[in-house]
N, CA and C of each residue as an Amber inpcrd file, in Angstrom:
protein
   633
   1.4440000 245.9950000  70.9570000   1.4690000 247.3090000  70.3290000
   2.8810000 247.8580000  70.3420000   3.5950000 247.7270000  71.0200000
   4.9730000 247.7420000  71.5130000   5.9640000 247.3220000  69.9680000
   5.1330000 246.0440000  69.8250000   5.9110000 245.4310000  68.9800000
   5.9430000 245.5210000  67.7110000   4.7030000 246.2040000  67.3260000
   4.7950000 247.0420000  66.3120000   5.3260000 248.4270000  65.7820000
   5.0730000 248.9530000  67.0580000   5.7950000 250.3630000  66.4460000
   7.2790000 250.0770000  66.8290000   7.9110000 249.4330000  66.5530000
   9.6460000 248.7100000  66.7870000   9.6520000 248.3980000  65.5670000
   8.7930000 247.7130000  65.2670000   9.2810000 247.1400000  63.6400000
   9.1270000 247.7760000  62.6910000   7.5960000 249.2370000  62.9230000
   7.4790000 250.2320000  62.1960000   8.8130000 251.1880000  62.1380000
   9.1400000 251.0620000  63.3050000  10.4120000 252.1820000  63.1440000
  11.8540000 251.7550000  62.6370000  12.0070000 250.5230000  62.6880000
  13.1490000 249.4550000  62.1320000  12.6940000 249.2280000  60.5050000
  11.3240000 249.4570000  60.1420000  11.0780000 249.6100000  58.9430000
  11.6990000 251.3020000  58.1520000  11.0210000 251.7150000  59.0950000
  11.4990000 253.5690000  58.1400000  13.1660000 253.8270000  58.4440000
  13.2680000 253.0400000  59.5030000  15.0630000 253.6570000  59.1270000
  15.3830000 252.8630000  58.5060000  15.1160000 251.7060000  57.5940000
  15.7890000 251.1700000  56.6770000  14.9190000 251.2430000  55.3520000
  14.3610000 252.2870000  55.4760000  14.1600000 252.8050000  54.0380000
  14.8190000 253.9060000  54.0740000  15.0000000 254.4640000  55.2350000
  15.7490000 256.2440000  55.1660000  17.2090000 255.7350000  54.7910000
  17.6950000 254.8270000  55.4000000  18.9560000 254.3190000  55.0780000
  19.5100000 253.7150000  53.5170000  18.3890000 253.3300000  52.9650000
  18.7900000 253.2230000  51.7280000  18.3040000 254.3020000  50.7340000
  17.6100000 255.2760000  51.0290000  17.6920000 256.1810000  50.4490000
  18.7710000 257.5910000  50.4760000  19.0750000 257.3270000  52.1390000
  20.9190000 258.0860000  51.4340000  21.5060000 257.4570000  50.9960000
  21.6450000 256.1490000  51.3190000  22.9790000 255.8980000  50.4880000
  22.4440000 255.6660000  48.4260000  21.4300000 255.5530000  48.6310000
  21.0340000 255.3650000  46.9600000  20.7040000 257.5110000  46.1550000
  21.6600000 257.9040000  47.1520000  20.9080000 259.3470000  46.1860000
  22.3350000 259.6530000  45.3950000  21.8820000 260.6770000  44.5010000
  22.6410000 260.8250000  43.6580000  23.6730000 262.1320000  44.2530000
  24.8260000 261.9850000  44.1830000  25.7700000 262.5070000  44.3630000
  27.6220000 262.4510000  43.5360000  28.3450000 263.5900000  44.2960000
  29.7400000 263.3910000  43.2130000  30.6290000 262.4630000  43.6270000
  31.3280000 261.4520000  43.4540000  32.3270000 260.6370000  44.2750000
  33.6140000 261.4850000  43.3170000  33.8820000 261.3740000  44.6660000
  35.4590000 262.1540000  44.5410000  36.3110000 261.1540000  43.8890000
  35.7550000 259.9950000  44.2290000  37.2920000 258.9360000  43.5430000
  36.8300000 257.8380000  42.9280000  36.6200000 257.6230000  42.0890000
  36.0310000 256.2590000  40.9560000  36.8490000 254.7490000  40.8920000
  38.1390000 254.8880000  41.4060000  39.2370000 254.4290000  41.4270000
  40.2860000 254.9910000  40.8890000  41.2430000 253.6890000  40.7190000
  43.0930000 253.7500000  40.1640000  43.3580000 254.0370000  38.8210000
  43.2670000 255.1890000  38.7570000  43.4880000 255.3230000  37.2470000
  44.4190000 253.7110000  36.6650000  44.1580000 253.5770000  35.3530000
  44.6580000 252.5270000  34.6970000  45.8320000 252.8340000  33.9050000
  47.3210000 252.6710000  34.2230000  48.7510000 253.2000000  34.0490000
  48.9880000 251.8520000  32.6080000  48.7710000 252.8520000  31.3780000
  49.6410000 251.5700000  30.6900000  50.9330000 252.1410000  29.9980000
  51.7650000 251.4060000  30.4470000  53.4760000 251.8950000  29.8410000
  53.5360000 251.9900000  28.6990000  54.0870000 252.8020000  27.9100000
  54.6620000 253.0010000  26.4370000  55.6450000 253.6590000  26.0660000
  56.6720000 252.7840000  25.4440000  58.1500000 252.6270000  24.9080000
  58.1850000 253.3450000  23.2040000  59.0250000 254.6070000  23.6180000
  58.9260000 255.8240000  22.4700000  59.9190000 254.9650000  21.7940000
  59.7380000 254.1970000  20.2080000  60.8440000 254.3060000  20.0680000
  61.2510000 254.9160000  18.8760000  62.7730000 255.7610000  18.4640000
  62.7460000 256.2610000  17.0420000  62.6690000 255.7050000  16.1150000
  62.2910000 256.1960000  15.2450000  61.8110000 255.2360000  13.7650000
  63.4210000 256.2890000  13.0830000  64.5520000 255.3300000  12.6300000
  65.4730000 255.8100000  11.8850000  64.6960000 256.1120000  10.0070000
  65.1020000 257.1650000   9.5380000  64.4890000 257.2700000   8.3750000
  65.0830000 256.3770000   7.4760000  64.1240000 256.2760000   6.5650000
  64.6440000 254.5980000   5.6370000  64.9780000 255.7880000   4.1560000
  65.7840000 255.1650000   3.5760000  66.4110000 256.0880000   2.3280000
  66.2000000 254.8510000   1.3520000  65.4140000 255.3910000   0.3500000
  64.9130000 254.0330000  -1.0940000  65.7430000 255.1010000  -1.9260000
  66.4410000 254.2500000  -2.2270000  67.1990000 254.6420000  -3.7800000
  66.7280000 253.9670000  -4.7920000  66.6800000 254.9320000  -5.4640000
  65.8520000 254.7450000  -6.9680000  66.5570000 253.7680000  -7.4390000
  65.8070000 252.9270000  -8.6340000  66.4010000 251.7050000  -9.0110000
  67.2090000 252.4730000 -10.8510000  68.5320000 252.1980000 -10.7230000
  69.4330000 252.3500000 -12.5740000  68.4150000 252.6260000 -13.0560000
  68.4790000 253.8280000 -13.9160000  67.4830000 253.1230000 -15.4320000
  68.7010000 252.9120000 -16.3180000  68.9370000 251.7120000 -16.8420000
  70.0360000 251.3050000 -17.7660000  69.4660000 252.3310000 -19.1460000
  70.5450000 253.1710000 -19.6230000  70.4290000 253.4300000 -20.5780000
  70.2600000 252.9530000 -22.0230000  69.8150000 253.1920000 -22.5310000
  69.5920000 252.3610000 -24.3730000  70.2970000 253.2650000 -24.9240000
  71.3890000 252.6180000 -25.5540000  71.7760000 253.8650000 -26.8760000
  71.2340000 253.1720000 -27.8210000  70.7910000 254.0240000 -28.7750000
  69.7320000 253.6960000 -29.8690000  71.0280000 253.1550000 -30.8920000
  70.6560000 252.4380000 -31.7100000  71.4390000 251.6100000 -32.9460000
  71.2810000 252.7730000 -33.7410000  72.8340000 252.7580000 -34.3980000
  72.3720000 253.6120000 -35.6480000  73.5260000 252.9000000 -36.7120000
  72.4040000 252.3460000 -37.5140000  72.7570000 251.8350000 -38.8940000
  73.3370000 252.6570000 -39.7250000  74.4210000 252.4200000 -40.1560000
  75.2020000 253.1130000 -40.9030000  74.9420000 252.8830000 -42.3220000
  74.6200000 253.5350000 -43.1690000  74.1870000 253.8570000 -44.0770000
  75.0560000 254.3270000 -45.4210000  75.6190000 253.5620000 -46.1220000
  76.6500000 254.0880000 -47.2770000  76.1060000 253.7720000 -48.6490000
  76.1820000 254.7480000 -49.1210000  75.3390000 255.5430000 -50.6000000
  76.2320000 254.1060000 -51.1060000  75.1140000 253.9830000 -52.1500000
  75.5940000 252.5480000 -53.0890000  76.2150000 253.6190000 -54.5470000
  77.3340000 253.2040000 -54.7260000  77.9740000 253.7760000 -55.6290000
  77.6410000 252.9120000 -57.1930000  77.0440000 253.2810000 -58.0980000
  76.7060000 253.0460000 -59.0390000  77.6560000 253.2920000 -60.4200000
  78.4050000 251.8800000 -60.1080000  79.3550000 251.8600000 -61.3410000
  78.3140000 252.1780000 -62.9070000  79.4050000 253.3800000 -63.5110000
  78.5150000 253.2780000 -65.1130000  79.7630000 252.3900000 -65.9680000
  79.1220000 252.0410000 -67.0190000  79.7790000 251.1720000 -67.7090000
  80.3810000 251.5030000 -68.8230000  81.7360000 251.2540000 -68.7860000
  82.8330000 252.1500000 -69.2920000  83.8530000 252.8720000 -68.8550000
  82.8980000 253.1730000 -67.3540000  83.9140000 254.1400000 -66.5850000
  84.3650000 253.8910000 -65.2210000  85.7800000 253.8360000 -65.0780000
  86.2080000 253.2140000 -64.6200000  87.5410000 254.2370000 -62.9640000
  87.2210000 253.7210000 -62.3270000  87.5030000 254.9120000 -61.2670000
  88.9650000 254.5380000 -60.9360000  89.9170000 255.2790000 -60.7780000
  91.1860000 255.3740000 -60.1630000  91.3300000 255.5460000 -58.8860000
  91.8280000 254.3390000 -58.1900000  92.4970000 254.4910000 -56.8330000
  93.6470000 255.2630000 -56.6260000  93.4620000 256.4690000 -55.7180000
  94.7310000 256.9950000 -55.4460000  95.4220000 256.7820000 -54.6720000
  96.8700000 256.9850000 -55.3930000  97.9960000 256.2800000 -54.6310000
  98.2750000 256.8920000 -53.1310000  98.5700000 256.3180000 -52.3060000
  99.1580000 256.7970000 -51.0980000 100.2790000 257.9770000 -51.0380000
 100.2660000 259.1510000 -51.1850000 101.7950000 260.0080000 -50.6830000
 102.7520000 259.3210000 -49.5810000 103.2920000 259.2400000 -50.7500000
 104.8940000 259.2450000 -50.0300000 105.5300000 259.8370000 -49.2020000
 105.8620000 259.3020000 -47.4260000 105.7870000 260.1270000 -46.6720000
 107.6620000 260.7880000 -46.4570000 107.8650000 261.9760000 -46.4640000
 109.3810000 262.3270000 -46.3740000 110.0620000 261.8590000 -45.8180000
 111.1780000 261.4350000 -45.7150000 112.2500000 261.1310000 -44.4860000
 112.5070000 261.9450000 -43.4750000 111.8830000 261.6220000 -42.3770000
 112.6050000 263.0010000 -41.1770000 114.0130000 263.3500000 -41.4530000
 113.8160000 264.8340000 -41.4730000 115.5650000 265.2810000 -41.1860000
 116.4900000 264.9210000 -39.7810000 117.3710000 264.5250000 -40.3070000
 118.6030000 264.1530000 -39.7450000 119.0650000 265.2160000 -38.8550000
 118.8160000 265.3980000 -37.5880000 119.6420000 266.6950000 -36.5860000
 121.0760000 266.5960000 -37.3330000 121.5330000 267.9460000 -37.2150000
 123.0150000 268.3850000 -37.5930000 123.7710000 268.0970000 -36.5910000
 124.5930000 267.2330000 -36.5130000 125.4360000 267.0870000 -35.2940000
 126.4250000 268.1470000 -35.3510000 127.0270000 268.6220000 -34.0120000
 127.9730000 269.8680000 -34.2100000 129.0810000 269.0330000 -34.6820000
 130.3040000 269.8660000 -35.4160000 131.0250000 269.2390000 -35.5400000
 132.2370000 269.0410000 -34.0820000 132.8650000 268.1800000 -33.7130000
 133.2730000 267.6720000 -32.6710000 134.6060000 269.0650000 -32.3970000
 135.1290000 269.9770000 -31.5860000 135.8900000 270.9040000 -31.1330000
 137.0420000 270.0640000 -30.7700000 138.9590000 270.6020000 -31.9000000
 139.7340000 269.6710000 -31.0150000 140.5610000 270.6600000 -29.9000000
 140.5080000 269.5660000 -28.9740000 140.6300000 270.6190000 -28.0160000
 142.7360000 270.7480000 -28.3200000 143.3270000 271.7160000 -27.9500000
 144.7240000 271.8180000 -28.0140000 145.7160000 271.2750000 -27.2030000
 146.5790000 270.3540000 -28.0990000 147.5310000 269.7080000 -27.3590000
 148.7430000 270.6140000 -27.0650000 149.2520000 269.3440000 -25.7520000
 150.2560000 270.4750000 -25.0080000 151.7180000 269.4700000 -25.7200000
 152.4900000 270.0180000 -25.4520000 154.0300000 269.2760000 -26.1130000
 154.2970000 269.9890000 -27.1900000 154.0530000 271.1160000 -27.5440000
 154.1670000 271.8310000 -28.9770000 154.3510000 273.1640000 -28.8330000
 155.3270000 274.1690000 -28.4220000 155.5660000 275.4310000 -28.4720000
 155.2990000 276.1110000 -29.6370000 154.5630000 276.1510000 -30.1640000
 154.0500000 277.0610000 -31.5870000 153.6680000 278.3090000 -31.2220000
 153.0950000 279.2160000 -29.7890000 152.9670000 279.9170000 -30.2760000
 153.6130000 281.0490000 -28.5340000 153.9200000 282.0460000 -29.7120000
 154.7040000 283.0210000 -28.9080000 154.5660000 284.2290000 -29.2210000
 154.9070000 285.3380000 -28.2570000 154.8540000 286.2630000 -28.9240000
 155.5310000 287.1830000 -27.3510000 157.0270000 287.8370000 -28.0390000
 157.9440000 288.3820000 -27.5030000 157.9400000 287.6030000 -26.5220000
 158.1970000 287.8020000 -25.2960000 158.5770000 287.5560000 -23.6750000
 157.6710000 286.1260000 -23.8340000 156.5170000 285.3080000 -24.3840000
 155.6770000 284.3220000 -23.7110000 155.7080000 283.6480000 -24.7650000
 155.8120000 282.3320000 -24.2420000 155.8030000 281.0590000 -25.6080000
 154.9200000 280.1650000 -24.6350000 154.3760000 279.5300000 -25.0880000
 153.0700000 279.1480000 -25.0470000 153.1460000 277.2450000 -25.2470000
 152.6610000 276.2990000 -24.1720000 153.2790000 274.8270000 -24.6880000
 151.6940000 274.4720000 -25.0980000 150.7990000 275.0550000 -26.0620000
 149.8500000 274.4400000 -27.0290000 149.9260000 274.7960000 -28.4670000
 149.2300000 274.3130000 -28.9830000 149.2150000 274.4020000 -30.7390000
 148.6990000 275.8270000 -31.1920000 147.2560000 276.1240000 -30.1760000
 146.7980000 277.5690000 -30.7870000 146.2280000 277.9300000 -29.5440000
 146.2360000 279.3150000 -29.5350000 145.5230000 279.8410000 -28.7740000
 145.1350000 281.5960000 -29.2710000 144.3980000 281.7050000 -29.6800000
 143.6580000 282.7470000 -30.5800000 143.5700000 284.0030000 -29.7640000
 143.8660000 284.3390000 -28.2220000 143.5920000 285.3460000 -27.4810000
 144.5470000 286.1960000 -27.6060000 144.8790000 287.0180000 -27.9290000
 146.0420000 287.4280000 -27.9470000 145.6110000 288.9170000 -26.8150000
 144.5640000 289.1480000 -26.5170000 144.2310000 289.6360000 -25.4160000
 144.2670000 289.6850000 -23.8440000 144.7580000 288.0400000 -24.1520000
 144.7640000 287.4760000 -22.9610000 146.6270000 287.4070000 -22.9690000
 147.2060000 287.5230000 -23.3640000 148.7270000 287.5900000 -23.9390000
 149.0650000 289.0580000 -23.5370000 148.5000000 289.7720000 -23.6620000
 148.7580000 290.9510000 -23.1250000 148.2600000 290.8900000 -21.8240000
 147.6470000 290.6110000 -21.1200000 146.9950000 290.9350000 -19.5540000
 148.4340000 290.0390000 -19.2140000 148.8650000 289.0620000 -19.5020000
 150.0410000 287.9550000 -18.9220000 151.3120000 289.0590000 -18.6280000
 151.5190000 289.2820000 -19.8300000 153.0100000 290.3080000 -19.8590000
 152.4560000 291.3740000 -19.1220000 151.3470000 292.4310000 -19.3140000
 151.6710000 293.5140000 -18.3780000 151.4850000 293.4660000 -16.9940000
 151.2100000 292.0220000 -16.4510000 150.7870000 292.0280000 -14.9530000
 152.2260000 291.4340000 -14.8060000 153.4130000 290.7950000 -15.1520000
 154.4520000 290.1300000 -15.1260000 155.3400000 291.7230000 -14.7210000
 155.1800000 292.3500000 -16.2460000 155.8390000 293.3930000 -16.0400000
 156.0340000 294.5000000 -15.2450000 154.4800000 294.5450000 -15.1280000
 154.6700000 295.5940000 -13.9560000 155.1130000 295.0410000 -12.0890000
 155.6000000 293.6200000 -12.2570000 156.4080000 293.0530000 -11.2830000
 157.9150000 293.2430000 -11.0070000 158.5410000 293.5770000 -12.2770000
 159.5050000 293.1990000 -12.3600000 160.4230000 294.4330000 -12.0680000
 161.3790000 293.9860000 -11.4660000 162.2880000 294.7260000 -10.9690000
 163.8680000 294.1720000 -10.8640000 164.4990000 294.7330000 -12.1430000
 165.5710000 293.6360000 -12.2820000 166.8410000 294.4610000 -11.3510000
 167.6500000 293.5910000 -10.5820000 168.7220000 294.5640000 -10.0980000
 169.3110000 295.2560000 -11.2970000 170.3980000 296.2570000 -10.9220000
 171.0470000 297.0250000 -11.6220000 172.0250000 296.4640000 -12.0030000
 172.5540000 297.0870000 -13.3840000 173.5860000 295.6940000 -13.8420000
 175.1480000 296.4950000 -13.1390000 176.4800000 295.3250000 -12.9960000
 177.3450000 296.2700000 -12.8640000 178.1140000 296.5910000 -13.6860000
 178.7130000 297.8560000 -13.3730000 179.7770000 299.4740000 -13.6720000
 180.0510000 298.8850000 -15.3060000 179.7460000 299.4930000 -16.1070000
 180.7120000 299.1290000 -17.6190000 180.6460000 297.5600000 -18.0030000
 179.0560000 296.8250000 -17.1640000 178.8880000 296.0330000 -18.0800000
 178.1730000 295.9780000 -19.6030000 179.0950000 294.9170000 -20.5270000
 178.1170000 294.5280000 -21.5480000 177.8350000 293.3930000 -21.7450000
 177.4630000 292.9760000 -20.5510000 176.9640000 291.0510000 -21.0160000
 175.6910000 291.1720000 -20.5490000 174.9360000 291.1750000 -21.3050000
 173.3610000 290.6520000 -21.3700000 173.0140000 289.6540000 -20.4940000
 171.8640000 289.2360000 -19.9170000 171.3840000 288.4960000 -19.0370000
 169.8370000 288.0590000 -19.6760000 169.8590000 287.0960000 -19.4190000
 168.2660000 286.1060000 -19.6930000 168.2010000 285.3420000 -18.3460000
 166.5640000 285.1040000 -18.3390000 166.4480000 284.2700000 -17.5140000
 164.8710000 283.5580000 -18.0900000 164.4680000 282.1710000 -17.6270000
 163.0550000 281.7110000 -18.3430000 162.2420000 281.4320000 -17.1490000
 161.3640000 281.6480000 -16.9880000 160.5840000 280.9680000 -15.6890000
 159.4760000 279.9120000 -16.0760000 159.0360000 279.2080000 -15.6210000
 157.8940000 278.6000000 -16.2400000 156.7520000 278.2650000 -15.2440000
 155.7100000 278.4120000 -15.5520000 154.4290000 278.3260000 -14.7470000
 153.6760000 277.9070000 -15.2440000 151.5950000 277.7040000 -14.9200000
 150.7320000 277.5220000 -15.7370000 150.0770000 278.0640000 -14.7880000
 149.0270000 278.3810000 -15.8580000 147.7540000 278.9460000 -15.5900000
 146.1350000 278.4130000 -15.3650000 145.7790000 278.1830000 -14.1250000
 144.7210000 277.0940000 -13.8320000 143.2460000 278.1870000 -14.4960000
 142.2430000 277.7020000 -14.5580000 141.4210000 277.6610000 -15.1470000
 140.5710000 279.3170000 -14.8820000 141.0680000 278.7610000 -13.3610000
 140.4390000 280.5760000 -12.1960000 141.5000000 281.1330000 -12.6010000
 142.2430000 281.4840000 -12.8060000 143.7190000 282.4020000 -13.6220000
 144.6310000 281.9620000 -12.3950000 144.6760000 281.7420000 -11.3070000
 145.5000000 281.1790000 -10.7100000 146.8320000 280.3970000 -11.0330000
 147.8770000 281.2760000 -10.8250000 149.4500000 280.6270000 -11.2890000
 149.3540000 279.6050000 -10.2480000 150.4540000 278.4610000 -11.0360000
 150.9070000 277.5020000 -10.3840000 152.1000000 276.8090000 -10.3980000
 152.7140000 275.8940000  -9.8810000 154.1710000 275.1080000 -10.4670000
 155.2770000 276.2860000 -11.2140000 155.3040000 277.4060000 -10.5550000
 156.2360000 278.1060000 -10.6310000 157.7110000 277.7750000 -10.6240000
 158.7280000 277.4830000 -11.6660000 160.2340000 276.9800000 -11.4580000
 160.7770000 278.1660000 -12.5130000 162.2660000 277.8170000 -11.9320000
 162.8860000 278.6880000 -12.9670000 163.4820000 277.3020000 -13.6320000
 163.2370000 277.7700000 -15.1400000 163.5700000 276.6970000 -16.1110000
 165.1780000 276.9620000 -16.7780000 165.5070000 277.8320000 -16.9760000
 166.6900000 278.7750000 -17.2710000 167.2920000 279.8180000 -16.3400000
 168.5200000 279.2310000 -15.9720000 169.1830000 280.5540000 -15.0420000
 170.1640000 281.5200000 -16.2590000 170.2500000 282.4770000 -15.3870000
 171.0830000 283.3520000 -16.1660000 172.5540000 283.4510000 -15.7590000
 172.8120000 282.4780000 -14.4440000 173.9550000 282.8450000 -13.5790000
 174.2800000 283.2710000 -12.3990000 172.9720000 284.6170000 -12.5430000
 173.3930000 285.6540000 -11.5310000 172.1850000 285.3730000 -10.5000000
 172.0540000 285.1500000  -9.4810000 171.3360000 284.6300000  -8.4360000
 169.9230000 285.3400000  -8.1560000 170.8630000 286.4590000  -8.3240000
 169.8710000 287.6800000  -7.3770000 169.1940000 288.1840000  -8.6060000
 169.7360000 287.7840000  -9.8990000 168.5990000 288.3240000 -11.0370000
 167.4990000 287.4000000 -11.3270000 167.6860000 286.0720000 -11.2000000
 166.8770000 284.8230000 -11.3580000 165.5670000 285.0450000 -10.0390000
 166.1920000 285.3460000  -9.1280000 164.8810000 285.4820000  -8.0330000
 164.1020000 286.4200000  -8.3500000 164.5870000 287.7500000  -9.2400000
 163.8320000 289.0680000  -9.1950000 162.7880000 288.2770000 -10.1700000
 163.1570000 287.6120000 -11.0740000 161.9900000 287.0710000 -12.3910000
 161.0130000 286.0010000 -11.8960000 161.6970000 285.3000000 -10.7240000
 160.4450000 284.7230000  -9.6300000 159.5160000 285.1900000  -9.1430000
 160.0680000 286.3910000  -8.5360000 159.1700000 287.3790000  -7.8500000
 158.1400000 288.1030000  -8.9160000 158.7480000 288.5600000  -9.7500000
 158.1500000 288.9580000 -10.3890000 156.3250000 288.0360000 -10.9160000
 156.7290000 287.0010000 -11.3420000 155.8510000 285.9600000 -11.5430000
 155.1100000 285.7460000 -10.2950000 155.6290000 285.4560000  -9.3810000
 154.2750000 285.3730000  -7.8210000 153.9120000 286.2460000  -7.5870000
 153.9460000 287.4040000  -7.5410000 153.2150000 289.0380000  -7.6960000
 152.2040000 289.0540000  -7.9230000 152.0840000 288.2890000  -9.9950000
 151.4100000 288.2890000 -10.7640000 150.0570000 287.8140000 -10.4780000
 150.0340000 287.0630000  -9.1450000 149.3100000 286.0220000  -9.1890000
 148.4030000 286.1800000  -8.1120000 146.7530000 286.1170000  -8.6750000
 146.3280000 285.6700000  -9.4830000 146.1970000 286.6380000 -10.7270000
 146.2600000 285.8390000 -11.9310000 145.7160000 286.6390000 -13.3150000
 144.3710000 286.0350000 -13.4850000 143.2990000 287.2950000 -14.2490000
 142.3760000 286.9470000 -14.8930000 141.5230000 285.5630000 -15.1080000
 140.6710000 284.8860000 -15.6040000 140.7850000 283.5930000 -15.6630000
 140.8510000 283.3490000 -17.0750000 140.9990000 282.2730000 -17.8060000
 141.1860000 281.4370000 -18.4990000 140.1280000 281.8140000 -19.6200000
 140.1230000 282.1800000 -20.9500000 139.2400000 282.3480000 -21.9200000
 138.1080000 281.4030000 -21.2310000 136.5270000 281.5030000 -21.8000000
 135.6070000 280.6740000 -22.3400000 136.4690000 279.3260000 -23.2450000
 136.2580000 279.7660000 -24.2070000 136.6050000 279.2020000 -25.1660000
 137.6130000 278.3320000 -25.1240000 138.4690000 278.9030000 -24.2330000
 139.7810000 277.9170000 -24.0230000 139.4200000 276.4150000 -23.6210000
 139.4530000 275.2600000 -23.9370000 138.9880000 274.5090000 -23.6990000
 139.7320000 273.4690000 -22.5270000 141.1860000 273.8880000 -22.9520000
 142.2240000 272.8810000 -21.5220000 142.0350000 273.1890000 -20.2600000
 142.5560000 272.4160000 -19.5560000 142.5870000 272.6760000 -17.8040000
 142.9800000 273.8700000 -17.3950000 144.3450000 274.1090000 -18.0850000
 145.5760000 274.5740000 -18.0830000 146.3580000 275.4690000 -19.2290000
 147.2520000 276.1340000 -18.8090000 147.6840000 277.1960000 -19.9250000
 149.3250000 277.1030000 -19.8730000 150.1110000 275.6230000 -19.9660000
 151.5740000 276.1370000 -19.9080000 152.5350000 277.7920000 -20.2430000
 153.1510000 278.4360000 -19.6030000 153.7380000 279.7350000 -20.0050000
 155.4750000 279.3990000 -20.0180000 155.7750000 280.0400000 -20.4410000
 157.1330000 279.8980000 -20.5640000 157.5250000 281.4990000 -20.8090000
 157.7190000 282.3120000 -19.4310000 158.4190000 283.7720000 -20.0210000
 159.6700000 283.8030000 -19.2780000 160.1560000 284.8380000 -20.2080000
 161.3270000 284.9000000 -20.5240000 162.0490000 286.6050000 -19.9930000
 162.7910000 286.7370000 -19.0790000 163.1670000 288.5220000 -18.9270000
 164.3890000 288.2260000 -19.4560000 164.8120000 289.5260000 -20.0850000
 166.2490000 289.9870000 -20.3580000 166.3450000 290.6880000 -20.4330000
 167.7600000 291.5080000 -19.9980000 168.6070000 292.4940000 -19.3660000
 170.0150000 292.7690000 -20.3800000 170.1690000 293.8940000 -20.6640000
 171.2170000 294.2700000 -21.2030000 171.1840000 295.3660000 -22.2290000
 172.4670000 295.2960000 -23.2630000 172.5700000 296.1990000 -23.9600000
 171.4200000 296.1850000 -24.7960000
């Protein structure tokens, strides 16, 4: 009897035993969640370019009216015009410029070593800037012998005198220097016409003294 209620009771705790563990309840943990890796990667945008449409230019047949000769009449080709001769530019005529070696022109006190020189404006500025240099000594007591003297210079382009000599003495020392002086005073004159076309302006003046 012993030995039954042992096995009766080894029977009910192993039904009580599988009925806790078989009841329904929450499990906290089911397992390892399942980790699967994934690699973001950018998709670069793709750019489709449209494909040419080759253009067609349409044909266009040219089309010329049929000219319908009548009979009898008969059509004239016209002649081509005759095209003018271009005009010829006017060339200037060539300017001669004035040679030196030729005393032609003078006027009182200034003689001049070119052919022409048309200023006669400029002929006056020469003499009154000369003149108002000049300062001739005094002649002496109860003389009557006249005195000359020539100087010669030129005139550079800026009016600037130059190559100043005395070309003609008169004798008297101290009168020949006053007509030097006189001439470097002068200097500078004015400049040189436009028009004038030489480097240079040879002068040749002349003072005199006396009765």
């Amino acid at each position: 009897m012993k030995l039954n209620f042992l096995f009766s009771f080894s029977l009910h705790l192993l039904l009580a035993a599988i009925l806790f563990v078989s009841r329904p309840g929450t499990r906290k943990f089911e397992g390892y969640p399942v980790v699967i890796p994934v690699e973001i990667v950018e998709m670069k945008p793709v750019s489709y370019e449209a494909p040419e449409i080759e253009k067609i230019q349409p044909r266009v047949k040219e089309i010329r009216p049929k000219t319908e000769q009548l009979e009898g009449v008969t059509l004239e080709k016209k002649k081509p015009e005759k095209e003018e001769p271009p005009e010829e530019p006017i060339k200037p005529e060539p300017v001669e410029e004035p040679k030196e070696g030729k005393s032609v022109v003078e006027n009182k006190n200034v003689k001049l070593d070119v052919e022409e020189f048309p200023f006669s404006y400029y002929l006056a500025v020469i003499q009154t800037r000369v003149q108002s240099n000049w300062e001739p000594p005094s002649p002496p007591a109860r003389s009557s012998i006249s005195r000359k003297v020539v100087v010669f210079f030129k005139i550079q382009r800026n009016g600037r005198i130059t190559d100043i000599t005395l070309e003609t003495s008169s004798g008297d020392y101290v009168f020949d220097q006053a007509a030097v002086r006189a001439v470097t005073l002068a200097n500078p004159l004015p400049p040189l016409p436009v028009d004038f076309r030489a480097p240079e302006l040879p002068v040749h003046y002349e003072f005199e003294q006396g009765l």
